[in-house]
PyMOL commands that place a pseudoatom at each C-alpha (Angstrom):
pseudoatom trace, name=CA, resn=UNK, resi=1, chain=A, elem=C, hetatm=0, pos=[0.000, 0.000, 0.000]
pseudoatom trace, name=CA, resn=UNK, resi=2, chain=A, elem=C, hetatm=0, pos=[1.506, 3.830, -0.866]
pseudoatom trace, name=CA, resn=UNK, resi=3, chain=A, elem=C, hetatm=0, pos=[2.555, 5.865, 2.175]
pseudoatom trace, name=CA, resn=UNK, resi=4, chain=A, elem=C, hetatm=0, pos=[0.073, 8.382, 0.973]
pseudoatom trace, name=CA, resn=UNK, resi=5, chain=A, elem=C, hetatm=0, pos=[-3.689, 7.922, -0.671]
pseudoatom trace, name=CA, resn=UNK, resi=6, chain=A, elem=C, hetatm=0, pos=[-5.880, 10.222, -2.333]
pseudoatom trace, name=CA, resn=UNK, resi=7, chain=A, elem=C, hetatm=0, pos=[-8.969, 10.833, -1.154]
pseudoatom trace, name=CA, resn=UNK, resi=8, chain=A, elem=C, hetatm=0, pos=[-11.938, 9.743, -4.186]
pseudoatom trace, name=CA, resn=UNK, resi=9, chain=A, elem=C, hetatm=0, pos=[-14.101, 12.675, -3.771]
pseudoatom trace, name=CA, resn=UNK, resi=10, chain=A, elem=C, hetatm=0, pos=[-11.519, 15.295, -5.110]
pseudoatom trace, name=CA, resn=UNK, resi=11, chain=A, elem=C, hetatm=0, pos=[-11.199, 14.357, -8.550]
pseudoatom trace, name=CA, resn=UNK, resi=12, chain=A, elem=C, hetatm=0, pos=[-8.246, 16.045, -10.237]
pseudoatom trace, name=CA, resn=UNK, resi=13, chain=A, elem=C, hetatm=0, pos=[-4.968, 15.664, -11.936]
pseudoatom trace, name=CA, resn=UNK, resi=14, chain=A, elem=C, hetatm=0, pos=[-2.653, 16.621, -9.084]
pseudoatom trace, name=CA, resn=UNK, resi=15, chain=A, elem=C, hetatm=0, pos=[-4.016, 15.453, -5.807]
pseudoatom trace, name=CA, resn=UNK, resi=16, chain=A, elem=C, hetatm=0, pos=[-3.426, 17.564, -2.683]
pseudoatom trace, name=CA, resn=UNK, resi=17, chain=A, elem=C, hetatm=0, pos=[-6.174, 15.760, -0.255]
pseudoatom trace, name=CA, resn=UNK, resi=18, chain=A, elem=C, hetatm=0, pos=[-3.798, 12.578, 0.580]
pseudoatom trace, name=CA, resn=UNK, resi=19, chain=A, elem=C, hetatm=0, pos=[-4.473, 10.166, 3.488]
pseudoatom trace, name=CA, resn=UNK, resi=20, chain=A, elem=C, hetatm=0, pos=[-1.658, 8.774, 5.427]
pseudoatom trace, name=CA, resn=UNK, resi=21, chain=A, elem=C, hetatm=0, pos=[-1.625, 4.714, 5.038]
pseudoatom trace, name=CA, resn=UNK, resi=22, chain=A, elem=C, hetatm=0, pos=[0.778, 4.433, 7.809]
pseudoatom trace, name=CA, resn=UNK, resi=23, chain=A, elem=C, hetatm=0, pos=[-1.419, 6.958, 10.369]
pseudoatom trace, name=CA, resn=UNK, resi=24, chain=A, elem=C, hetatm=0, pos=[-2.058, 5.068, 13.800]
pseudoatom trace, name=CA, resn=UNK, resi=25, chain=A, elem=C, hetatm=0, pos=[-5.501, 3.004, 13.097]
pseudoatom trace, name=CA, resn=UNK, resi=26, chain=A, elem=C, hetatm=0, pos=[-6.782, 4.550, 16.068]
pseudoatom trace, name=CA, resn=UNK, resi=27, chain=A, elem=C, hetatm=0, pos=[-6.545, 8.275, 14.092]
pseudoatom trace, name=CA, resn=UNK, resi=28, chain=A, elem=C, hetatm=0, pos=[-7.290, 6.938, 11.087]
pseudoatom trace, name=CA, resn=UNK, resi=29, chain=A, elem=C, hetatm=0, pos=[-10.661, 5.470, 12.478]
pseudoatom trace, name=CA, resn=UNK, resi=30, chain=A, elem=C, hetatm=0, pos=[-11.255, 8.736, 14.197]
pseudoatom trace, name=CA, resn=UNK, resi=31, chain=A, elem=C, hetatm=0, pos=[-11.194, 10.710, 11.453]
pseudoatom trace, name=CA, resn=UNK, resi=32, chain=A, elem=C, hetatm=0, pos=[-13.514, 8.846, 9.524]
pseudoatom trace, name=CA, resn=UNK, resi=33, chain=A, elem=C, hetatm=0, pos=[-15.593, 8.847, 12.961]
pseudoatom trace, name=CA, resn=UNK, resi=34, chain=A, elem=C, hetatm=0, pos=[-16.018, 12.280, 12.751]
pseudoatom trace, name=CA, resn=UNK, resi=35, chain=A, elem=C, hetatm=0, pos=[-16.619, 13.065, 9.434]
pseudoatom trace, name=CA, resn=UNK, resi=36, chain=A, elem=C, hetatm=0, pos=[-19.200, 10.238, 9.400]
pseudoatom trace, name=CA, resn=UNK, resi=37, chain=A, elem=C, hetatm=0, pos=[-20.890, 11.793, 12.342]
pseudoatom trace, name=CA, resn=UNK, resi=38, chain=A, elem=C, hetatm=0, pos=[-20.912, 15.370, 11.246]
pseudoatom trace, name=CA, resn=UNK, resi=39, chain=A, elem=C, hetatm=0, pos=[-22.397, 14.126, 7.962]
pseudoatom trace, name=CA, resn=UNK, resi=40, chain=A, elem=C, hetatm=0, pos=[-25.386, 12.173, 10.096]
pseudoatom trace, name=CA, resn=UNK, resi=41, chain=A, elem=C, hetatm=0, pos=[-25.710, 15.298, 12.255]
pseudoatom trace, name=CA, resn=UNK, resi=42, chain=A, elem=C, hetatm=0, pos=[-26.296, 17.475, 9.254]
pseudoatom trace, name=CA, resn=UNK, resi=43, chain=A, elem=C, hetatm=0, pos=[-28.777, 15.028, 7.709]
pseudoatom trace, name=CA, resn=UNK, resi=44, chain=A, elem=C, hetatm=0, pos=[-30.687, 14.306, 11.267]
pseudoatom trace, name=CA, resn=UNK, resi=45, chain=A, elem=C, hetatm=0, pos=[-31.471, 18.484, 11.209]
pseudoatom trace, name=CA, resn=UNK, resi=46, chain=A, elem=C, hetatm=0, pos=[-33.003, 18.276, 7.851]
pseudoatom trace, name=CA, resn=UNK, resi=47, chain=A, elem=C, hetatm=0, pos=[-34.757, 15.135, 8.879]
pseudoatom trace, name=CA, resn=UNK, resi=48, chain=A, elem=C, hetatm=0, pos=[-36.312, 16.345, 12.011]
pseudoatom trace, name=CA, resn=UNK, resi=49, chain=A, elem=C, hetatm=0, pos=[-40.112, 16.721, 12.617]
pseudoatom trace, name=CA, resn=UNK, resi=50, chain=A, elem=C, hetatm=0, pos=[-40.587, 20.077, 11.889]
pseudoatom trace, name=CA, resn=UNK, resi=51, chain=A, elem=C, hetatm=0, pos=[-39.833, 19.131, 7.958]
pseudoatom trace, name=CA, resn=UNK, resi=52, chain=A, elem=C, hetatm=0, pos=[-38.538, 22.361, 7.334]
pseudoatom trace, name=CA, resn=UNK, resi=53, chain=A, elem=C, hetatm=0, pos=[-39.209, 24.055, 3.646]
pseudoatom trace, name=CA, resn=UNK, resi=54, chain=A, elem=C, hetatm=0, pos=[-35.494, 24.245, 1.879]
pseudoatom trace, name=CA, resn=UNK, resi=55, chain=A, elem=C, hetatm=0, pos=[-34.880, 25.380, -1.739]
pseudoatom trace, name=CA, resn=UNK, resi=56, chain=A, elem=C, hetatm=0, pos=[-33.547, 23.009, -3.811]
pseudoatom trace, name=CA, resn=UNK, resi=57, chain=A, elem=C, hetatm=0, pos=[-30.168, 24.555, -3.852]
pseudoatom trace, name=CA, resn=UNK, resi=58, chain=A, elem=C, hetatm=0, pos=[-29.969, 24.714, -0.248]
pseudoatom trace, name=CA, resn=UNK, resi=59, chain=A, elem=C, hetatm=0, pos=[-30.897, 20.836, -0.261]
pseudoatom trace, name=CA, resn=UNK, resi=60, chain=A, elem=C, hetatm=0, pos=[-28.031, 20.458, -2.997]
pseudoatom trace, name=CA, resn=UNK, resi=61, chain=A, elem=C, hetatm=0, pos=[-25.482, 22.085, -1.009]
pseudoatom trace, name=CA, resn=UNK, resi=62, chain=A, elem=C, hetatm=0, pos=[-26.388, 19.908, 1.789]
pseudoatom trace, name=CA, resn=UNK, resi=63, chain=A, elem=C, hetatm=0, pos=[-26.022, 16.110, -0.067]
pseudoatom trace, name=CA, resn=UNK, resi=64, chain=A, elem=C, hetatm=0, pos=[-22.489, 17.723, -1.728]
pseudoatom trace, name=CA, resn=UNK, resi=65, chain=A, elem=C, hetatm=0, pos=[-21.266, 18.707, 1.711]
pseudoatom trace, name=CA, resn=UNK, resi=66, chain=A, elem=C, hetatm=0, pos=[-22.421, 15.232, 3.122]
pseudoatom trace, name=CA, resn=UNK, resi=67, chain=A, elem=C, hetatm=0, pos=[-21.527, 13.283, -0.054]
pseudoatom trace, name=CA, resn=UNK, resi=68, chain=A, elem=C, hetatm=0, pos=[-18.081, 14.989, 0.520]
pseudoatom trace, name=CA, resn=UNK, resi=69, chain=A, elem=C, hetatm=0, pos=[-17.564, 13.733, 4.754]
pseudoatom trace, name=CA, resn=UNK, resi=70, chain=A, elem=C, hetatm=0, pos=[-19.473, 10.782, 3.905]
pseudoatom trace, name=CA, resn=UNK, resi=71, chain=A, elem=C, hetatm=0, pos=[-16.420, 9.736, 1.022]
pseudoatom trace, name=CA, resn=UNK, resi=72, chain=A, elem=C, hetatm=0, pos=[-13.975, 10.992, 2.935]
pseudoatom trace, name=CA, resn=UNK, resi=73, chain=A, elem=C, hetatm=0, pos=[-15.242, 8.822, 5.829]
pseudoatom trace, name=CA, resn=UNK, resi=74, chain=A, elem=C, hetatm=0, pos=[-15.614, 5.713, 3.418]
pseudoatom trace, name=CA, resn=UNK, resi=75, chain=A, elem=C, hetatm=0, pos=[-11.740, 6.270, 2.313]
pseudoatom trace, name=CA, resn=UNK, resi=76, chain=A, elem=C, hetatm=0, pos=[-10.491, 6.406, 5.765]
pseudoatom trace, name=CA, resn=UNK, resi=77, chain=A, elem=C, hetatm=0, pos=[-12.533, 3.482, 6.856]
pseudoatom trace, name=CA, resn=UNK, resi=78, chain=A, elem=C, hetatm=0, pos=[-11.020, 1.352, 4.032]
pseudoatom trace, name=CA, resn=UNK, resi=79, chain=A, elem=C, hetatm=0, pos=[-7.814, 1.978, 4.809]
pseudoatom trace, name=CA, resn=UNK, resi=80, chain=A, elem=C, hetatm=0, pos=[-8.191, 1.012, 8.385]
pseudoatom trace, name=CA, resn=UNK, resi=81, chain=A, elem=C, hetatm=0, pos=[-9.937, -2.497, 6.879]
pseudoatom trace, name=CA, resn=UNK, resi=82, chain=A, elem=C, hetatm=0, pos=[-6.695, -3.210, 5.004]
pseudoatom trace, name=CA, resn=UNK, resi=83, chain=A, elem=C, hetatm=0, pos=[-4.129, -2.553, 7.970]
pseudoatom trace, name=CA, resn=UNK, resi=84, chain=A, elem=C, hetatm=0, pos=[-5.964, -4.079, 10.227]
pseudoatom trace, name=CA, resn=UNK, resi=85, chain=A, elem=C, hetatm=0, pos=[-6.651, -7.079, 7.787]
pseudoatom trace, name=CA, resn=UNK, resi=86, chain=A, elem=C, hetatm=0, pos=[-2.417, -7.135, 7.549]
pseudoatom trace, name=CA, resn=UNK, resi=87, chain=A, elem=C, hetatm=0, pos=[-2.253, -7.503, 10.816]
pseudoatom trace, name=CA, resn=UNK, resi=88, chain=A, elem=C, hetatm=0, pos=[-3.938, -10.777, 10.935]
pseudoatom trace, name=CA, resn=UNK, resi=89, chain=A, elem=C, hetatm=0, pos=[-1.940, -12.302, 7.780]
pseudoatom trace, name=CA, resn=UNK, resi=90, chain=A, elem=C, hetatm=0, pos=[1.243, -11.212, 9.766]
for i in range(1, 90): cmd.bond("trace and resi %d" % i, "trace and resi %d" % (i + 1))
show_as sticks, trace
zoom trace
């Protein structure tokens, strides 16, 4: 595995959002805690039972910015699967 991943939601030719490999699994797993809990936090507001009445943009800009933690979240998570899953084979 490279030292250094980027992250899938920033598509682009020169990639400057990286995620250590090598990071303790206990920081890797809480970043992608917390980015995985701000994302449910922002959904459980819009979710709530006063259904609030958004514009559509303003309901866009919420799934990109939780689309966004949720991915980030997703990468961090696999790469705490694989090191953990090369600590068993060792």
């Amino acid at each position: 595995m490279n030292r250094y991943m980027p992250i899938t939601g920033h598509d682009c030719t020169f990639p400057s959002l990286l995620i250590d490999t090598h990071a303790p699994i206990d920081v890797l797993h809480d970043a992608a805690a917390y980015r995985i809990r701000a994302a449910t936090q922002l959904l459980e507001n819009f979710a709530g039972p006063e259904k609030p009445d958004h514009a559509p943009v303003v309901l866009q800009e919420l799934t990109l910015a939780c689309t966004i933690l949720l991915r980030d979240g997703c990468d961090l998570l696999d790469v705490t699967t694989r090191r953990l899953q090369e600590q068993l084979t060792l």
